[in-house]
C-alpha positions as CSV (number, residue, x, y, z in Angstrom):
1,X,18.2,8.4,-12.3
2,X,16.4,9.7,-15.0
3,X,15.7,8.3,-18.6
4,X,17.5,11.8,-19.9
5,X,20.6,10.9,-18.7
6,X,22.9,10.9,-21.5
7,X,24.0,7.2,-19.8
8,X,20.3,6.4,-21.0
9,X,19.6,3.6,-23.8
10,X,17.3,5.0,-26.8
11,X,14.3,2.8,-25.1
12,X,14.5,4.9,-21.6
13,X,15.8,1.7,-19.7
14,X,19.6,3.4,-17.8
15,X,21.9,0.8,-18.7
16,X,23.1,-1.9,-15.8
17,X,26.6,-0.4,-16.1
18,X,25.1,3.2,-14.6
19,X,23.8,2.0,-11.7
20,X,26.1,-0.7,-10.9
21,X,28.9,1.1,-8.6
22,X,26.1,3.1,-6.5
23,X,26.3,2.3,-2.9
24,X,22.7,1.9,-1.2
25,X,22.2,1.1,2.6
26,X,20.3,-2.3,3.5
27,X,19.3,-3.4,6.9
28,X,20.9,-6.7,7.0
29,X,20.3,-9.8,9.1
30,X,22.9,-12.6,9.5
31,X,22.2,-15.6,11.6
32,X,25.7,-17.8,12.5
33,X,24.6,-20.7,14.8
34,X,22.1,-19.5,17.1
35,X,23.0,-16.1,16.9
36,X,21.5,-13.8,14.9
37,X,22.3,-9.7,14.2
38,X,21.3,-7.4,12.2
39,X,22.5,-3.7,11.3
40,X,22.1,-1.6,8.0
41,X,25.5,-1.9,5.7
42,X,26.3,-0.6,2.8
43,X,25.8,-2.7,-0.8
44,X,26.5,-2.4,-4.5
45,X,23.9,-3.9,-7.1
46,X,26.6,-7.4,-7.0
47,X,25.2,-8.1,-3.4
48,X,22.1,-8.5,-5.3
49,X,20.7,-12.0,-6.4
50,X,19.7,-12.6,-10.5
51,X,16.5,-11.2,-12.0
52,X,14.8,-9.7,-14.9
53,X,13.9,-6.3,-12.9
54,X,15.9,-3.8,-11.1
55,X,13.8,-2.1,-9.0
56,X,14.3,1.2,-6.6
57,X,12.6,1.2,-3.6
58,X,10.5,3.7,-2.9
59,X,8.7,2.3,0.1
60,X,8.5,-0.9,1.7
61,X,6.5,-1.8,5.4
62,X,7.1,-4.0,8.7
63,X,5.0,-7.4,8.4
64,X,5.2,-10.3,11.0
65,X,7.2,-12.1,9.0
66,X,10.5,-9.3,8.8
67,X,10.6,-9.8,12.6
68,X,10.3,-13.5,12.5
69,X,13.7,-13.7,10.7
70,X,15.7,-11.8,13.3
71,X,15.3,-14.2,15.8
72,X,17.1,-17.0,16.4
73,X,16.3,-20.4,15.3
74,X,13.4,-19.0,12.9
75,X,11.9,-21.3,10.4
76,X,11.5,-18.4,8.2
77,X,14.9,-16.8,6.7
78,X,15.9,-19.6,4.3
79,X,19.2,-17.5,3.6
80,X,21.7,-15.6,5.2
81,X,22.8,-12.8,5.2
82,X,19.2,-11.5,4.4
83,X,18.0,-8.4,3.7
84,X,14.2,-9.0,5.0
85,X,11.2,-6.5,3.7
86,X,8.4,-9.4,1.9
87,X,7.2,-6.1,0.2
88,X,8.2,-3.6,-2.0
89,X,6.7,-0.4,-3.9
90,X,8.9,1.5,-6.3
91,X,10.2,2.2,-9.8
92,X,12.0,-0.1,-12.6
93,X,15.4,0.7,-13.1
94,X,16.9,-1.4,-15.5
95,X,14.7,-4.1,-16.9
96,X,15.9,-7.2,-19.7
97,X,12.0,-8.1,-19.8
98,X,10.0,-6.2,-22.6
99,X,7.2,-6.0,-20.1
100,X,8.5,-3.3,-17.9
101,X,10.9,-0.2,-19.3
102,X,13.1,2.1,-17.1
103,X,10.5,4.3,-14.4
104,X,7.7,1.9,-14.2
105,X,5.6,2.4,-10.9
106,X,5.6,-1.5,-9.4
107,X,4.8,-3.4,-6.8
108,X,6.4,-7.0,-5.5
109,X,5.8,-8.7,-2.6
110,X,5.3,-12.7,-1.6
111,X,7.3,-15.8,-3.3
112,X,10.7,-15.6,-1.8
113,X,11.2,-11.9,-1.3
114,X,12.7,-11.0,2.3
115,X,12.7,-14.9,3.1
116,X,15.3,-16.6,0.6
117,X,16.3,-13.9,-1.3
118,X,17.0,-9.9,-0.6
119,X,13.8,-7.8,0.0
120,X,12.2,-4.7,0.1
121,X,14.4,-3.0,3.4
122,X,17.4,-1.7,1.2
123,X,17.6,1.3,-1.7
124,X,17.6,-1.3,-4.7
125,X,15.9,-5.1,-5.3
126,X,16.0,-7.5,-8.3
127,X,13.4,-9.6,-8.8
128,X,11.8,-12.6,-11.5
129,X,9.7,-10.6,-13.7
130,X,7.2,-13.1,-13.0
131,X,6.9,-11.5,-9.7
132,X,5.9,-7.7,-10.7
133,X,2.4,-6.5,-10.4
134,X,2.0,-2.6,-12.0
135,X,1.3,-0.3,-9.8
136,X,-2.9,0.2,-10.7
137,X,-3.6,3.5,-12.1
138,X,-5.4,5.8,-9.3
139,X,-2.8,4.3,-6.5
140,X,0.1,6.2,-5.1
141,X,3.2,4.4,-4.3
142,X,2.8,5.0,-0.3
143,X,-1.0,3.9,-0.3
144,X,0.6,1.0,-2.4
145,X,3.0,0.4,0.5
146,X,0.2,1.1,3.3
147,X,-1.6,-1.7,1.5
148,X,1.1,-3.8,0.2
149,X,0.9,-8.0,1.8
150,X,-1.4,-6.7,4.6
151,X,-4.2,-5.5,1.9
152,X,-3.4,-7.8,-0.7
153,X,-4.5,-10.5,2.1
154,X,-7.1,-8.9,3.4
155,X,-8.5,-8.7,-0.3
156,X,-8.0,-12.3,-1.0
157,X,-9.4,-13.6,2.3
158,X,-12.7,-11.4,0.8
159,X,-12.7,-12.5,-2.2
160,X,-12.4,-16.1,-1.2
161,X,-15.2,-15.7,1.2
162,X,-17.3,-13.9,-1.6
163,X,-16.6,-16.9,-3.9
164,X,-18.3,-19.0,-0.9
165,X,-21.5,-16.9,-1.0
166,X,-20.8,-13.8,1.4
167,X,-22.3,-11.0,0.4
168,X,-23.7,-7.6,1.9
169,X,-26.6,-8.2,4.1
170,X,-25.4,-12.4,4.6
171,X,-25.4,-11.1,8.6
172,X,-21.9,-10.1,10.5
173,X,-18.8,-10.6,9.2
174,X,-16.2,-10.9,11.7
175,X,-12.7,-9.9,11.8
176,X,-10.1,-11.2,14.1
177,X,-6.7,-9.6,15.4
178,X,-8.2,-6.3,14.1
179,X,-5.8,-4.1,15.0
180,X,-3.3,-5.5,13.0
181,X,-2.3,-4.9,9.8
182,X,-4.2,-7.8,7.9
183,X,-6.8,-7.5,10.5
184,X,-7.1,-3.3,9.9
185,X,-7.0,-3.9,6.3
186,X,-10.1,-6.2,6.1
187,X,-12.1,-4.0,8.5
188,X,-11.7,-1.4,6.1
189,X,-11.7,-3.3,3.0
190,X,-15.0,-5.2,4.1
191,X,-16.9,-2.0,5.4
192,X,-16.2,-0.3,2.0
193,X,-18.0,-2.8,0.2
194,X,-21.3,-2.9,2.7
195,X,-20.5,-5.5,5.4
196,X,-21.3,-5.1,8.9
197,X,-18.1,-5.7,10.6
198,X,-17.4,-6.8,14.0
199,X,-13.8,-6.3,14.8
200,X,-12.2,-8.4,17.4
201,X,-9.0,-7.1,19.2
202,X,-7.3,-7.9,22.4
203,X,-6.5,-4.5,22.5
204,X,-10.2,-2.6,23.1
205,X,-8.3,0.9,23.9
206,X,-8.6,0.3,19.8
207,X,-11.8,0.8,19.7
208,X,-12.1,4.5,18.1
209,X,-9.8,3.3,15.4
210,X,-11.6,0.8,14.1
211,X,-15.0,2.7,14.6
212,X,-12.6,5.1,12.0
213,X,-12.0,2.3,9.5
214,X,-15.7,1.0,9.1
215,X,-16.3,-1.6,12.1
216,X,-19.9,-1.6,13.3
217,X,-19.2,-2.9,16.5
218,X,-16.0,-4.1,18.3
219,X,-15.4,-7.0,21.1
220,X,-12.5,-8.2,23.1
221,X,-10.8,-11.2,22.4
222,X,-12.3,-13.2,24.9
223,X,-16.0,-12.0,23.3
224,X,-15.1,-14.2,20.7
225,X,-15.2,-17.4,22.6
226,X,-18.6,-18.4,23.3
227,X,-19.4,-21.3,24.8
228,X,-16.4,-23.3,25.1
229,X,-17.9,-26.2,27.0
230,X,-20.1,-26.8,23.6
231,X,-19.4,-28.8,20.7
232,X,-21.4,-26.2,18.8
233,X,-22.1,-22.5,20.0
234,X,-24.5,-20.3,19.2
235,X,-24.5,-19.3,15.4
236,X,-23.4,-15.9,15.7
237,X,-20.7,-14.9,12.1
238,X,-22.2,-15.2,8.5
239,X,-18.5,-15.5,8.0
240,X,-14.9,-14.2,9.6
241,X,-11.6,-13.2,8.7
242,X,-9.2,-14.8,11.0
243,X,-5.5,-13.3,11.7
244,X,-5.0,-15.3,14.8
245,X,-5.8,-19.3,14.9
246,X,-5.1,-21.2,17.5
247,X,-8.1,-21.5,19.9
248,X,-9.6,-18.1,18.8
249,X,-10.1,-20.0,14.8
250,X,-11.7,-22.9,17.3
251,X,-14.5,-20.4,18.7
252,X,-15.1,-19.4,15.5
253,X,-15.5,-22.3,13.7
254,X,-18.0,-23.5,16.5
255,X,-20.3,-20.6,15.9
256,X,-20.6,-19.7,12.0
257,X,-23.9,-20.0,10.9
258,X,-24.9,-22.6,8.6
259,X,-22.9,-22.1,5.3
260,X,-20.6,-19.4,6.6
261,X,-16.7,-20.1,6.1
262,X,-13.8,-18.2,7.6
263,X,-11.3,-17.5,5.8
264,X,-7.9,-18.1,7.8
265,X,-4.7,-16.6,7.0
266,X,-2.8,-15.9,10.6
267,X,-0.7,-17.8,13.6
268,X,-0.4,-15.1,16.0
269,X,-2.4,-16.7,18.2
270,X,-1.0,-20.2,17.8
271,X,-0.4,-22.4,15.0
272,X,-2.3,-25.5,15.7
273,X,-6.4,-25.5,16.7
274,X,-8.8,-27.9,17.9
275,X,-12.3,-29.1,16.5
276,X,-14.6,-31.5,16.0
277,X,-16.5,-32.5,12.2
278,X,-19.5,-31.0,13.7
279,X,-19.2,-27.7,12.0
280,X,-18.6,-29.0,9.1
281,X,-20.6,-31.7,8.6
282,X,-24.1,-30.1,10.5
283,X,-23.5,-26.9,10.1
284,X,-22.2,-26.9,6.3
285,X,-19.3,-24.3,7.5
286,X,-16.1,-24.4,5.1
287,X,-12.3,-23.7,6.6
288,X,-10.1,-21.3,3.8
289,X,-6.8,-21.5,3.7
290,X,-5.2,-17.9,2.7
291,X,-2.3,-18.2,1.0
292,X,-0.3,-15.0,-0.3
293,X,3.0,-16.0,-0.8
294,X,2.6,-18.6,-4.3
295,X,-0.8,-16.9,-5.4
296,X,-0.4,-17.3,-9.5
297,X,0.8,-13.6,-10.8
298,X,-2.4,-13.0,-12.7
299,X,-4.5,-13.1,-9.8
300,X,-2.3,-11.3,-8.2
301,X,-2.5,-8.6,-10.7
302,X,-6.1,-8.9,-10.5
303,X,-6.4,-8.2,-6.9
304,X,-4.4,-5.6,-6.8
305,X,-6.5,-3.9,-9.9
306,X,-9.8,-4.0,-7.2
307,X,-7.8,-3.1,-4.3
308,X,-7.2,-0.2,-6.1
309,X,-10.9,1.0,-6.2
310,X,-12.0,-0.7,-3.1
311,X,-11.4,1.7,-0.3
312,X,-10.9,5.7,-0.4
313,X,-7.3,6.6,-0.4
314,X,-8.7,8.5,3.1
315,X,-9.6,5.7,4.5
316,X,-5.9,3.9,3.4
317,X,-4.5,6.7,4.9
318,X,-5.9,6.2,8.2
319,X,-4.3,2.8,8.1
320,X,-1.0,4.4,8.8
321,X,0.9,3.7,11.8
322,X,4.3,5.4,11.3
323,X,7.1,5.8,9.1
324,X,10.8,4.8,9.7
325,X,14.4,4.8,8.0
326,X,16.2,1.7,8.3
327,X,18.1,3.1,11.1
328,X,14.7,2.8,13.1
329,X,13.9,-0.1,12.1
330,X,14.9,-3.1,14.3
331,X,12.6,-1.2,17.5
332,X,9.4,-1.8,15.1
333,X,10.5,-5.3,14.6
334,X,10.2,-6.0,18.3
335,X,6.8,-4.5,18.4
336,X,5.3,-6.2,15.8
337,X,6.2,-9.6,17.2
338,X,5.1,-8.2,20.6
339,X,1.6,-7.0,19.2
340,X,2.5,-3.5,20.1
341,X,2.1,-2.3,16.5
342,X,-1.2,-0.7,14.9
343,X,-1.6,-0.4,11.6
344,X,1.2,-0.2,8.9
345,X,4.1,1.0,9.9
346,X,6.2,2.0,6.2
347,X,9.9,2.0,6.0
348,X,11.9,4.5,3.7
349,X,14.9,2.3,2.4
350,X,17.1,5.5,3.8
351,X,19.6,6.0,6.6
């Protein structure tokens, strides 16, 4: 699909009628009652839900929520059948908004993509326009797709921490669930701009790894909970990066300094916590909510333009923890929601 073709329009966008009878394969999920299956199938561009942007994908990668909506009686899949994938890298086919033309390096990822409508684990995906970020000059696709919802959260959660006051030198900066791929990410998105990073992992055969991405120093799980029989703990974090909650977001609101925050953007570890108003209310200490899914379009853009300059493509590479086709795909599902995966893992939409 080139803008050459002689089925090319005069403004280099390949008309809808080109691409409409190619077959792609999509990994599929359909949920009937409480069952739920999922196998790659065949599609045409009519399987597709309406947009302004035709986009082939390139690359997409395995977050917590694509296996979330193969199991049964998930709160996540709003649709079915669904092709999952919450992010995307790739190139604009066709396009009816002036704002991207035919071969445009994009990105898409959060709103309703691989929840409520067809995402990034098939050849093709039409989106709002609204939803496209382009892809920042100095990124390649794949470190786009090593980065993709993972780093863009990672980013924000620093950003909204800066905001609060964080800088280089505030003290430790803690990361939780660091082996994952929002935890990996802000490891080595917060050692690339000067912060001493303690990374906290249930999994300290990890420990090399993180060393590799920037982490000063890393501690089990249970390191994090110091103690519990306190109202307050010992002030330990000038601020954290939470991918867990549950009672490990407890600990750590019980021993930020005074003024730190944490910025919290994971359930892994349980979706309700428990605390007092004490950390708030003696210890100044501020709770922020990470949200990546509605963040406005031009702050999305924005991020992405500093991701792209925040850490060596290196260090993005290191972040890496496999590639698959869709045909080995629903393995790395398992293991995500079983905390066996490290890193990214990216997923070619090929068979």
């Amino acid at each position: 699909m080139t803008s050459t073709s002689p089925s090319s329009a005069p403004d280099g966008r390949e008309p809808q009628a080109a691409v409409a009878d190619r077959p792609f394969p999509a990994f599929v999920v359909t949920a009937v009652g409480d069952e739920v299956t999922a196998a790659v199938r065949t599609l045409t561009l009519d399987d597709l839900p309406p947009g302004e942007v035709l986009v082939e994908v390139a690359w997409s990668a395995v977050n917590y929520k694509d296996g979330m909506v193969t199991r049964p009686g998930n709160r996540v899949a709003r649709t079915s059948p669904l092709v999952p994938g919450v992010d995307l890298v790739g190139t604009v086919a066709t396009s009816s908004d002036p704002a991207f033309a035919h071969g445009d390096p994009v990105i898409v990822h959060g709103y309703d993509l691989g929840v409520a409508r067809h995402g990034g684990f098939a050849g093709y995906a039409r989106v709002p326009a609204g939803w496209v970020v382009p892809l920042p000059a100095g990124l390649t696709a794949r470190r786009a797709a090593l980065l993709g919802t993972a780093g863009f959260t990672a980013a924000l959660s620093l950003q909204r921490l800066e905001h609060h006051g964080l800088r280089p030198g505030s003290g430790p900066l803690l990361v939780t669930g660091a082996s994952g791929g929002v935890g990996g990410m802000a490891v080595a998105l917060a050692a690339a701009r000067g912060y001493e990073v303690v990374a906290s992992t249930g999994r300290t055969e990890e420990r090399d790894y993180l060393v590799g991405l920037g982490a000063a120093d890393v501690i089990g799980r249970d390191d994090v909970v110091a103690a519990p029989e306190r109202t307050l703990g010992p002030e330990r974090w000038a601020g954290a990066v939470d991918c867990v909650g549950g009672p490990t977001l407890s600990a750590v609101l019980r021993t930020l300094r005074y003024g730190g925050a944490v910025a919290a953007s994971g359930l892994t570890g349980g979706s309700t916590f428990d605390s007092t108003v004490y950390p708030f209310i003696v210890r100044n200490v501020a709770l922020l909510g990470i949200d990546t899914v509605l963040t406005p379009i031009a702050e999305r853009r924005t991020v992405w333009a500093g991701l792209a300059t925040w850490v060596p493509g290196p260090v993005i590479d290191a972040l890496a923890g496999g590639d698959v086709d869709l045909t080995g795909l629903a393995p790395v599902l398992d293991d995500i929601l079983a905390g066996r995966v490290r890193g990214r893992t990216l997923v070619r939409p090929t068979v």
